[in-house]
C-alpha positions in Angstrom: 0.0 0.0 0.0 1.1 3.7 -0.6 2.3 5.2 2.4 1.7 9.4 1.6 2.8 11.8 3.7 0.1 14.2 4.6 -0.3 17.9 3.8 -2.7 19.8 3.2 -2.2 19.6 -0.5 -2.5 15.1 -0.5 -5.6 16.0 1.7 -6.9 18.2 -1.1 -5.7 15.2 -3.9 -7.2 12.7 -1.6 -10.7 14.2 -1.4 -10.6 15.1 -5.2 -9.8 11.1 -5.9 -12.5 10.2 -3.5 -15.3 12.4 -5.5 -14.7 10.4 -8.3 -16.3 7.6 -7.3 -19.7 9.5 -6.1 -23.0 8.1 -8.4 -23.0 11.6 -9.4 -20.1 11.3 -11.8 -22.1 9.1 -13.9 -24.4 11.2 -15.5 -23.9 9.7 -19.4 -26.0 6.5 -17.4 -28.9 9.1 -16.9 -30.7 8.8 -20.5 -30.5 5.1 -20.6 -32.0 4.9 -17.2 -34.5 8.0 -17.8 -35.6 5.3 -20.7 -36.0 2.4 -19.2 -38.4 3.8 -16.4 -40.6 5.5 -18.7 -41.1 2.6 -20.2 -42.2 1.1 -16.9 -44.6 3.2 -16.3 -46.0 3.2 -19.6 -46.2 -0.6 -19.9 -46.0 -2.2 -16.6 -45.5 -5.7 -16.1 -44.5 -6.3 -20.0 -41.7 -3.9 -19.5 -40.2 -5.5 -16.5 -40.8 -9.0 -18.2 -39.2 -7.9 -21.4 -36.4 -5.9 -19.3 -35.5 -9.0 -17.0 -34.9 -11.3 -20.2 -33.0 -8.6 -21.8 -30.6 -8.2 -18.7 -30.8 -11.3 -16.6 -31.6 -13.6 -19.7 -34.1 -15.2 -18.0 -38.2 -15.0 -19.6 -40.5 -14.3 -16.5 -43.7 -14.3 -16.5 -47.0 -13.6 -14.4 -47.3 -17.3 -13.2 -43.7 -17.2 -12.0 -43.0 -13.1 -11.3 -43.9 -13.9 -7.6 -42.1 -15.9 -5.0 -44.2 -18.5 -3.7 -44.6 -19.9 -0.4 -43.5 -23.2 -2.1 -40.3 -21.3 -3.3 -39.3 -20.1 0.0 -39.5 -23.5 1.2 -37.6 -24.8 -1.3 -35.2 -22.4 0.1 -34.8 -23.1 3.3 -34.2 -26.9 2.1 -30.9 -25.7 0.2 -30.0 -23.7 3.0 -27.6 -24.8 6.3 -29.7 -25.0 9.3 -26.7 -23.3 10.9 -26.2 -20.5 8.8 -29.9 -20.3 9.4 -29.2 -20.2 13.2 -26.3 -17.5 12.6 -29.1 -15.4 10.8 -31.7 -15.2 13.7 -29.1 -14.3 16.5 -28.2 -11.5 14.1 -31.7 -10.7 13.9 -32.2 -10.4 17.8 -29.2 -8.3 18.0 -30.7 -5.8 15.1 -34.1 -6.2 16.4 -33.0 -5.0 19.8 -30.9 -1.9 18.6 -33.5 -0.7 16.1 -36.3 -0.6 19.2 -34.3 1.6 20.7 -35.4 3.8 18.3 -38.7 3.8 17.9 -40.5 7.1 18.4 -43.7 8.1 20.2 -46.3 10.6 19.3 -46.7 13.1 21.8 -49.1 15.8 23.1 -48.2 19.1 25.4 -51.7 20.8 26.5 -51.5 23.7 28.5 -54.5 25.5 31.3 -55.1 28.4 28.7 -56.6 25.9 26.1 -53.4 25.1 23.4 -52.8 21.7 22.6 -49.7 21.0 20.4 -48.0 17.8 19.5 -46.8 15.5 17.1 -48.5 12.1 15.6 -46.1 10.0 14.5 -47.2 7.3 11.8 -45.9 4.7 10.2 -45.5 4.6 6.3 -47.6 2.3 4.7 -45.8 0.2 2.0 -42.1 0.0 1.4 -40.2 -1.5 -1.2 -36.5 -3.0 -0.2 -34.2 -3.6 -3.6 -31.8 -6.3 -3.2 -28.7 -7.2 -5.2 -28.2 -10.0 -7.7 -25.4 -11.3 -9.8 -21.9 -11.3 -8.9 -22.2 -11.6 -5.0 -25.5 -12.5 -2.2 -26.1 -10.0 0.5 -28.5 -11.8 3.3 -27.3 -9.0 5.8 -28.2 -5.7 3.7 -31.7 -8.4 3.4 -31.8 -8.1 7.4 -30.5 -4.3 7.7 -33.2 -2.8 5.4 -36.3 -5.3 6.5 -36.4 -5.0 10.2 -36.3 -1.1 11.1 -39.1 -1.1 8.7 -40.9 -3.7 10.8 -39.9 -2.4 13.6 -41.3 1.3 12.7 -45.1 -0.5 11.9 -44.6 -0.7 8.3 -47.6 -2.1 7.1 -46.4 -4.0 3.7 -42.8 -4.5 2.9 -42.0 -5.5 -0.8 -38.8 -6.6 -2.1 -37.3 -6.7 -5.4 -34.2 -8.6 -6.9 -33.0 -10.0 -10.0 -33.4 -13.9 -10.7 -30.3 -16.0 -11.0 -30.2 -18.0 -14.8 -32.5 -20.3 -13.2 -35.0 -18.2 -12.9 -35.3 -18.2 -9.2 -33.6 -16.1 -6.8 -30.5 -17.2 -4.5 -31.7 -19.4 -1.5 -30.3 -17.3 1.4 -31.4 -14.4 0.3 -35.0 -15.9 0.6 -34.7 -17.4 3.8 -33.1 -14.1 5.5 -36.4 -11.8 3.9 -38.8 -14.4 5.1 -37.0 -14.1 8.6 -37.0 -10.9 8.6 -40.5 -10.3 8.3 -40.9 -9.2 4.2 -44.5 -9.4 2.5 -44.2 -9.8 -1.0 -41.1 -10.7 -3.1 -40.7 -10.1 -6.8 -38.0 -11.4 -9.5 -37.0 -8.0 -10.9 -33.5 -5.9 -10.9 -31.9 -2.7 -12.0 -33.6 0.4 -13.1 -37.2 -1.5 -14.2 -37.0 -2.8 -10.6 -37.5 1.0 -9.0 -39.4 2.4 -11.8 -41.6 -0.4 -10.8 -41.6 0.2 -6.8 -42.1 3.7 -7.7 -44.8 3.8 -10.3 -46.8 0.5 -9.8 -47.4 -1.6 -12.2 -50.4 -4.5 -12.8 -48.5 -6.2 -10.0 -46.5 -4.3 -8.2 -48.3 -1.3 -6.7 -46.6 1.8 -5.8 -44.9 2.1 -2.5 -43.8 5.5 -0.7 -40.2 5.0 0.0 -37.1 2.7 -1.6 -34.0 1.3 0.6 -31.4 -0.9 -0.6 -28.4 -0.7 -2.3 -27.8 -1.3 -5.9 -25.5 -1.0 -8.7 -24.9 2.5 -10.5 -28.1 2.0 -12.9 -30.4 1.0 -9.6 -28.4 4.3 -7.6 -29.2 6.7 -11.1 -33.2 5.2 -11.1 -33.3 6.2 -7.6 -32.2 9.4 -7.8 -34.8 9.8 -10.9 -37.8 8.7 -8.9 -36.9 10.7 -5.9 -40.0 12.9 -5.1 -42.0 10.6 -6.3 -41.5 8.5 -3.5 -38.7 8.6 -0.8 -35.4 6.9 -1.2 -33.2 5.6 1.8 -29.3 7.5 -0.5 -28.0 7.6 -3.4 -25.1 5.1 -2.3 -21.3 5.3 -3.7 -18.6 2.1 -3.1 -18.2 0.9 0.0 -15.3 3.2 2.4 -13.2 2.4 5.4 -10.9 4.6 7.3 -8.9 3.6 10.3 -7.4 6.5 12.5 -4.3 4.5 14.7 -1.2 5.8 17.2 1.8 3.5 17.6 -0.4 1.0 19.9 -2.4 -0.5 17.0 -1.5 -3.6 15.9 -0.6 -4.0 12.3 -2.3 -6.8 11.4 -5.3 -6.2 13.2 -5.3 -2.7 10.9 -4.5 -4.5 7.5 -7.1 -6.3 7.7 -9.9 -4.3 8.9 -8.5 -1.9 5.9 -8.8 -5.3 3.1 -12.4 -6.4 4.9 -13.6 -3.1 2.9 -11.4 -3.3 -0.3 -12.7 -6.7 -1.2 -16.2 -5.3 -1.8 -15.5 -3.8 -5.4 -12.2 -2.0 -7.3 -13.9 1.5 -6.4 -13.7 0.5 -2.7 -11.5 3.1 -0.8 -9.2 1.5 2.3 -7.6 4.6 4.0 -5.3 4.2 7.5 -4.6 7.4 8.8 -1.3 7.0 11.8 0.9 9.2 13.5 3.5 6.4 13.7 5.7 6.2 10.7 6.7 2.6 11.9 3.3 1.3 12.1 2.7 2.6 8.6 5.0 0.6 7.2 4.0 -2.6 9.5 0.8 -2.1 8.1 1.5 -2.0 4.5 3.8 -5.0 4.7 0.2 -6.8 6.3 -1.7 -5.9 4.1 1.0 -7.1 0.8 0.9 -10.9 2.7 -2.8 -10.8 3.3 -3.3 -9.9 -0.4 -1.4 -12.5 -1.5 -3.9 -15.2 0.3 -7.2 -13.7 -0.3 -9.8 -15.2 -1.9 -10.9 -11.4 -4.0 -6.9 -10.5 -4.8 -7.5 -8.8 -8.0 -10.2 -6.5 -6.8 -8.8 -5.8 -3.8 -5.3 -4.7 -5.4 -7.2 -2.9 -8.0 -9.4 -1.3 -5.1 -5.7 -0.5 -3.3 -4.1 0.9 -6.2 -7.2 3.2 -6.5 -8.2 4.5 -3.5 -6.2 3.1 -0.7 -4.0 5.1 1.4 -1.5 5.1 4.6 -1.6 8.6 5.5 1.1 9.4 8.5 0.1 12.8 10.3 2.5 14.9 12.3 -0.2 14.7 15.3 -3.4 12.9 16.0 -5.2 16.6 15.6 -4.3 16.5 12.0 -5.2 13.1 11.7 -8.7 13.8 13.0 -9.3 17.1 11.3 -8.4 14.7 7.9 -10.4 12.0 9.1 -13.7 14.5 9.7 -12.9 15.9 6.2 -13.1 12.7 4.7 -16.0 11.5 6.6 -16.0 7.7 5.9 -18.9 5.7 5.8 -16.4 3.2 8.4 -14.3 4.9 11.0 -12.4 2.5 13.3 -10.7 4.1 15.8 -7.5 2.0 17.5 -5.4 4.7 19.5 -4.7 4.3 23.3 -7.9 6.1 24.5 -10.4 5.6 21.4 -13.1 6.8 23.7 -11.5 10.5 24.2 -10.5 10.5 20.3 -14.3 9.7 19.4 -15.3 12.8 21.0 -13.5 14.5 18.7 -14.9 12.9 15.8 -17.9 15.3 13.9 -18.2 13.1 10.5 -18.8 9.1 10.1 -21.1 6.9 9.2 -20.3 4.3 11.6 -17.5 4.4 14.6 -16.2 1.3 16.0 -13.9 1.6 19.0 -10.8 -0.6 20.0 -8.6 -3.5 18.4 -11.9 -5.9 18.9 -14.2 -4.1 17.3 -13.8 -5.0 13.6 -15.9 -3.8 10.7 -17.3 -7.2 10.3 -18.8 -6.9 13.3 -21.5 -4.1 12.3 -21.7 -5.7 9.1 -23.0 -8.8 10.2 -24.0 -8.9 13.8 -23.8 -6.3 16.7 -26.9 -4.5 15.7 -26.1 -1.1 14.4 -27.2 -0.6 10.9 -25.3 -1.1 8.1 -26.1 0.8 5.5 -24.8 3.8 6.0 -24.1 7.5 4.3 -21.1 6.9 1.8 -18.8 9.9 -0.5 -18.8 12.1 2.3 -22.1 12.4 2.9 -21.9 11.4 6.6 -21.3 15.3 7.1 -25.3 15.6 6.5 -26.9 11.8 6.5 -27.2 9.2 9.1 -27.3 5.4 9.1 -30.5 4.0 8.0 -32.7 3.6 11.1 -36.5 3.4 12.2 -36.7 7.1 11.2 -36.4 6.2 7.6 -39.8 4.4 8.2 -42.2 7.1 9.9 -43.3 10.6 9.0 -44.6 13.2 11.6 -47.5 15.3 11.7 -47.8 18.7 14.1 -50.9 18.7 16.1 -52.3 22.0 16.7 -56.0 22.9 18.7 -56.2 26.2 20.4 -59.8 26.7 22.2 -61.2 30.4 21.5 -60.3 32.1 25.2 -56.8 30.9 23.9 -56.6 32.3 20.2 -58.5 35.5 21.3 -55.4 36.4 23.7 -53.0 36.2 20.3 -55.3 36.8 17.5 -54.4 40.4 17.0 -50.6 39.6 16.6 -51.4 36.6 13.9 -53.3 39.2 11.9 -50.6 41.7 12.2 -48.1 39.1 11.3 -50.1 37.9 8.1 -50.8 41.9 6.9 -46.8 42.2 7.0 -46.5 39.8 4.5 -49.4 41.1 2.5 -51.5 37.8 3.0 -54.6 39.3 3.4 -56.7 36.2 3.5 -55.0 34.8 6.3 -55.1 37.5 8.3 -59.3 37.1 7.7 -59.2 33.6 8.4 -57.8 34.8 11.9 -60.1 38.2 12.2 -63.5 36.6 11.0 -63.6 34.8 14.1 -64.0 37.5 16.4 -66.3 40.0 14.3 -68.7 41.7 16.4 
């Protein structure tokens, strides 16, 4: 791995070289996806049909568009009971964080007659998009299904591509139908939001869209959005590791590879004040290569967008590490409790030598979808807020809007609104 020096100058490069990677760089993708959901919601079903055996190469139609019961079964046949096992003590673990969540409506009345609060409600129908072809993602299944359910979603509906077979990989069924889904459809890419987002003869139209997806599914999003809610417009996947000279090397060149396996845009960044634990960690990381499963993508991932940054102090280090504001911030210095406090911009922190990536991927609880490309500096991780809207209650008896009236109407004539001012005045004509 690089080891860079850092100024303020390879901070600047760094940044740049980060940006690249954002979905928003791909605009010449727009037309083609602009296309394809138009012609969704112009033909419906036939369009995804015709769209799924134009990309997957597989002919679906109405008999078989919808998993079945008998399917899911199937599925849970081809499945190890164990990794089935693995799956629900994940899901108490995310269960249990996301109801810590979960908001209440609440009401504030007052002796003079005001009442004011806030309802909060669930949203009605969601639709969760799930990956297909090169890899299988059970987890991000788990991470986007349960705060739903957890929120009171009423109807959950997931989409993903079907394998050559025409079905749709066994795990990923058995994880939706543990965590709670409703329907499931065989449908991917662009046709698979315009679809969740428009309705079709058998999809209807849901309100919001979560799950991560290639660039086409991340452009069709950001199309639809207004339409219906969306979750982010997701980049590559992003870890950055902040260390002092007590990190261990190959605990750090490994955490740093978990992340670069994901794709060749993956960005693996360590930040250190210890020139000798730089190179450590770089010497890790060129014998770990060497026996992993995903070498070329990783080293293409490295060669990219991996750095070992050594700062002249740790302040440097985390004014870099809040400008870069990773969706993955591991934090291994001496006290990573006082050094988190410091820390304004990540998606996800995990503190100490023990507390691996991995371990908010799969299993401690925490969401894992979280805001990527810098956007940490303004989004959260997905959570049971994604799920519910809020409405402001508001009931004022007359002895309590006579005390104020004159102020409203004074405030409405200010701004030249005339008819509110006589929505406000009519009420106390003599």
């Amino acid at each position: 791995m690089r080891i860079v020096k850092l100024t303020q100058k390879e901070r600047e490069n760094i940044l740049e070289n980060l940006l690249k990677r954002s979905p928003n760089q791909y605009s010449k993708f727009e037309t083609t996806v602009r296309d394809i959901l138009d012609k969704v919601k112009a033909e419906g079903d036939q369009a995804l049909f015709a769209y799924t055996e134009q990309f997957d190469g597989v002919k679906i139609t109405e008999e078989t568009f919808r998993v079945t019961e008998e399917e899911i079964a199937e599925a849970y046949e081809k499945v190890d009971s164990h990794l089935i096992e693995i799956i629900r003590k994940a899901l108490v673990n995310i269960r249990d964080y996301h109801q810590k969540q979960v908001r209440y409506s609440w009401f504030d009345s007052k002796p003079d007659g005001t009442l004011l609060g806030q309802k909060v409600t669930a949203l009605e129908r969601v639709g969760v998009y799930v990956p297909g072809g090169k890899a299988v993602y059970p987890s991000s299944v788990l991470m986007n299904i349960v705060p739903a359910k957890v929120a009171g979603v009423e109807r959950i509906v997931m989409t993903t591509p079907p394998g050559k077979d025409g079905k749709v990989y066994p795990i990923t069924l058995v994880a939706a139908k543990e965590a709670g889904v409703d329907e499931i459809y065989k449908v991917g890419g662009a046709q698979a939001i315009g679809a969740l987002a428009y309705g079709t003869e058998s999809i209807k139209k849901v309100d919001k869209i979560v799950g991560p997806g290639n660039i086409f599914v991340a452009l069709a999003k950001k199309a639809v959005y207004g339409h219906v809610s969306i979750d982010s417009i997701a980049g590559p996947s992003e870890i950055l590791v902040l260390a002092d000279e007590t990190a261990n090397p190959r605990y750090v060149a490994a955490d740093l590879l978990s992340q670069a396996e994901h794709d060749e845009m993956a960005s693996a960044i360590l930040i250190t004040t210890s020139e000798e634990l730089a190179d450590k960690v770089s010497e890790e990381v060129d014998g770990f290569v060497k026996k992993l499963s995903r070498q070329e993508i990783i080293q293409k991932s490295l060669d990219s967008y991996g750095y070992i940054l050594v700062a002249d102090t740790m302040e440097e280090a985390i004014e870099t590490a809040n400008e870069i504001a990773s969706e993955h911030l591991e934090i291994v210095t001496k006290n990573p409790f006082d050094t988190m406090t410091r820390i304004r911009n990540a998606g996800a922190i995990f503190l100490g030598e023990y507390s691996s990536e991995p371990l908010g991927d799969y299993f401690a609880g925490p969401n894992h979808v979280l805001p990527t490309n810098g956007t940490a500096k303004f989004f959260s991780p997905l959570s049971v807020d994604d799920f519910i809207k809020k409405s402001s209650i508001i009931s004022y008896s007359r002895e309590a809007l006579e005390l104020v009236h004159q102020d409203i109407e004074d405030f409405a004539t200010a701004e030249k609104f005339t008819a509110h001012a006589n929505s406000i005045a009519v009420r106390f004509e003599q």
